[in-house]
C-alpha positions in Angstrom: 23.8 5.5 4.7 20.3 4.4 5.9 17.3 3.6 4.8 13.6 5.3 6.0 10.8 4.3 5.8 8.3 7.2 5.0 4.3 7.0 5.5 2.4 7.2 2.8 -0.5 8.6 3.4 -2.9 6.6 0.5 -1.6 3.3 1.6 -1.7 3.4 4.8 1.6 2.1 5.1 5.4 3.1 5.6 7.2 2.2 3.4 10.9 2.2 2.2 13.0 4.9 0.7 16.5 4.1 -0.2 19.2 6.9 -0.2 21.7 4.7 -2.4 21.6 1.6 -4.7 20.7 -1.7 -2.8 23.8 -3.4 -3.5 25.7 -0.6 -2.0 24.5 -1.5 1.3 26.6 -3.8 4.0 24.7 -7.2 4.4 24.0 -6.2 7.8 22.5 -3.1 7.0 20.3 -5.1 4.5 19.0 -7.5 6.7 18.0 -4.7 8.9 16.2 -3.4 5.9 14.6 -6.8 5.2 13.3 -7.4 9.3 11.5 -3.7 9.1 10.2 -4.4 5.3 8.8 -8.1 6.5 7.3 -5.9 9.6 5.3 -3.5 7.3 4.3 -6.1 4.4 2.4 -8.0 7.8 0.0 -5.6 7.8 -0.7 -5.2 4.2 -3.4 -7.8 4.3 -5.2 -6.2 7.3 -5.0 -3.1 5.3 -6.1 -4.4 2.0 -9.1 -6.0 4.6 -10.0 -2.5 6.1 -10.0 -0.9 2.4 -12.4 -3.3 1.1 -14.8 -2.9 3.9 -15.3 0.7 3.0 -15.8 -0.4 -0.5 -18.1 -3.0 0.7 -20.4 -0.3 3.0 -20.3 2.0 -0.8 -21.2 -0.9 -2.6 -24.4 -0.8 -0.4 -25.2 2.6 -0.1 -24.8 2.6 -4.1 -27.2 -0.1 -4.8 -30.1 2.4 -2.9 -28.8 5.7 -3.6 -30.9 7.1 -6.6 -28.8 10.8 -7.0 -27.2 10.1 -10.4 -24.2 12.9 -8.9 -24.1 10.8 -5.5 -23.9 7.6 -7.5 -20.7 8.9 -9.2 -19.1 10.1 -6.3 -19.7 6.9 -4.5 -18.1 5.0 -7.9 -15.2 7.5 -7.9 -14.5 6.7 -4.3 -15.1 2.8 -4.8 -12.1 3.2 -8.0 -9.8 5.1 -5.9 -9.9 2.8 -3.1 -9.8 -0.2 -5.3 -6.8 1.3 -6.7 -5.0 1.6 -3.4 -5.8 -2.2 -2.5 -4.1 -2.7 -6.2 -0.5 -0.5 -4.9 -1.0 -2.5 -1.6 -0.8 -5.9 -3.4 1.9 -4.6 -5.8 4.1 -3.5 -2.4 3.0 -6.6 -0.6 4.5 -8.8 -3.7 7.9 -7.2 -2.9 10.5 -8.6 -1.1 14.4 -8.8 -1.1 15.3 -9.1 -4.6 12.8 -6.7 -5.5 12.9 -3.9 -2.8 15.7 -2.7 -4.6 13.1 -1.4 -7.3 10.3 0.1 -5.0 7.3 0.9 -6.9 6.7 4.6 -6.8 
């Protein structure tokens, strides 16, 4: 059996679905795992960077904007992408003892 990797959309990032328990895989067939997972959690930073340059450019236009209902959208879209920086670090924390428990 093998695993995918699947995008997610929100994060950005692929990341890894397993069709079976991971100590049901071969040793080989986990390492192969590990390379691709070390491959994705590389650009997790530059990710995390991106996201909280968006938030940054919000950030700015909220300190000016003086439409209460703009205000809350831009807050709402600051929480969601903080949010997604939080998943990013949770997924970046992950590595071979723990991609066996993916966080979902």
């Amino acid at each position: 059996m093998k695993v995918t990797f699947r995008k997610d959309q929100r994060l950005g990032i692929t990341i890894p679905v397993l069709q079976q328990e991971w100590e049901n895989y071969s040793p080989d067939a986990q390492e192969a795992i590990l390379l691709e997972w070390e491959a994705v959690r590389g650009i997790i930073p530059d990710r995390i960077k991106e996201i909280e340059g968006y938030i940054d450019t919000m950030q700015m236009q909220l300190n000016t904007e003086e439409n209460f209902q703009v205000s809350c959208d831009l807050n709402d879209k600051i929480a969601d992408l903080a949010s997604v920086i939080n998943d990013l670090w949770l997924w970046f924390r992950y590595n071979g003892a723990s991609i066996s428990k993916p966080h979902n």
